[in-house]
TITI-676021 format. One record per residue (C-alpha): y, z, x; residue in three letters. Coordinates in steps of 0.02 Angstrom, whole numbers, plus 50000, padded with zeros to 5 digits. Each point is the difference from the previous one (the first is absolute). Layout:
N
YZXALA...
//
This chain:
171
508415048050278UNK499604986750135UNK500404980749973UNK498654992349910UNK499245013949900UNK500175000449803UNK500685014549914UNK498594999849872UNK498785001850122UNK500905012050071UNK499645006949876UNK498554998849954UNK499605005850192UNK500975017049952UNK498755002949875UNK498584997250115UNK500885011650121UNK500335013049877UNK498095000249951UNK500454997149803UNK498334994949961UNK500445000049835UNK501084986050006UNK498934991250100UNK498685001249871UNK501094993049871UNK500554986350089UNK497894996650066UNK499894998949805UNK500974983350000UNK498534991050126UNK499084991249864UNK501704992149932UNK501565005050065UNK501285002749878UNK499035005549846UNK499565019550089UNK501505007949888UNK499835014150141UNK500784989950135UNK501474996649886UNK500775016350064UNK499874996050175UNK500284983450013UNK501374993149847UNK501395010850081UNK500034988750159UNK499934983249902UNK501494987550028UNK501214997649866UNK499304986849889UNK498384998150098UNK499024985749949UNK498205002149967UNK499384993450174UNK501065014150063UNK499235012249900UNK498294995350024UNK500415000550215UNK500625019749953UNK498525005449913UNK498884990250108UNK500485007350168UNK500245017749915UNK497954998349940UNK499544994850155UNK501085011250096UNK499275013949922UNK498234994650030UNK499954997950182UNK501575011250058UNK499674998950180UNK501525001950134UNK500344987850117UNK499614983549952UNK500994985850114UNK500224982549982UNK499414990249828UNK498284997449921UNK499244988350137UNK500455012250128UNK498975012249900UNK498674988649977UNK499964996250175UNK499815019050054UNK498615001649870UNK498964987350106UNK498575006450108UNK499874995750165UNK498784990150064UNK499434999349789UNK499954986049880UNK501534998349890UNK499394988649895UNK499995009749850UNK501625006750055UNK500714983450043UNK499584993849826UNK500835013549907UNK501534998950083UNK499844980749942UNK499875004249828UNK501595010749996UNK500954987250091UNK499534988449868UNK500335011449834UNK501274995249856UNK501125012649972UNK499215004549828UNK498425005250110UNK500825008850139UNK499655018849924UNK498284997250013UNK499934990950169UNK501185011750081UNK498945015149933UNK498684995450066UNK500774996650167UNK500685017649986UNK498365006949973UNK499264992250136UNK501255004050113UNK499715019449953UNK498294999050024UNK500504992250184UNK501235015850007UNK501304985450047UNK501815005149940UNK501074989149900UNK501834994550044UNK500665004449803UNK501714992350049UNK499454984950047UNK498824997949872UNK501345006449874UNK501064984250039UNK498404986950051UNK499545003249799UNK501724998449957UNK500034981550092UNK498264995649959UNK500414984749901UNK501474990850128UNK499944983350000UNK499574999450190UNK498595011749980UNK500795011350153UNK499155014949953UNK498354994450007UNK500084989750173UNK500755017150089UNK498495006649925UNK498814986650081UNK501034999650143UNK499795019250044UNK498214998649933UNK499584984450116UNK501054998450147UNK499015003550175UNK500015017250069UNK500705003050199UNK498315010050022UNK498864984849914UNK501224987450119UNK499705010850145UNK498354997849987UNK499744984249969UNK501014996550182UNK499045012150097UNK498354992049918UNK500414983750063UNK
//
């Protein structure tokens, strides 16, 4: 296992791999509210910490729902990065731009449903997701400095070489 990768997602990526669409349709179950599907408990209450606190549990069933929804391969880099790649060239992201807003700005208690339907969109966009990452940005969501969410805007926002480039040639 590389540096940086999460042994429950692991996982959770072994039984992607593995093609157990059963599992995967027990932990889908747990989408409306993550936790209460007593068919994840199987799959996901083995890899809880010792003495987990509830935040912790709700980040395990959480992922593992939305894992399990949109199981792509591949995802790199965090949820603006994803965001950024489900852009349209030459489009306008307004819509997309103000979505992204909204699940910067959730309280944790709302995060399932924002980060469902971020997931959901993202599928649709056939844009992977980064499960590690995201794994540990839910874990983090609520620090004090709010770190997880400016990496977001940061990868979301920040200029592009290509949209650079061509704003130098253009001139």
């Amino acid at each position: 296992m590389s540096e940086g990768q999460v042994p429950f997602i692991t996982y959770l990526e072994s039984l992607r791999d593995q093609e157990d669409r059963g599992a995967l349709a027990a932990l889908r179950r747990g989408l409306g509210a993550p936790g209460t599907a007593h068919s994840m408990f199987p799959y996901v209450v083995p890899w809880l910490p010792e003495g987990a606190s509830r935040q912790q549990e709700d980040a395990y069933f959480l992922v593992a729902a939305l894992f399990a929804y949109h199981p792509a391969p591949g995802g790199t880099g965090n949820m603006g990065d994803h965001f950024a790649r489900a852009r349209t060239p030459d489009g306008d992201d307004t819509a997309i731009e103000r979505r992204f807003t909204a699940l910067l700005a959730a309280h944790r208690e709302d995060l399932p449903v924002f980060l469902r339907q971020a997931v959901g969109f993202l599928r649709s966009k056939e844009v992977p997701v980064n499960w590690h990452t995201l794994f540990r940005d839910i874990r983090y969501w609520d620090h004090p400095s709010g770190y997880v969410q400016r990496n977001w805007a940061r990868a979301f926002w920040q200029r592009r070489p290509e949209a650079a480039e061509q704003e130098t040639q253009a001139e």
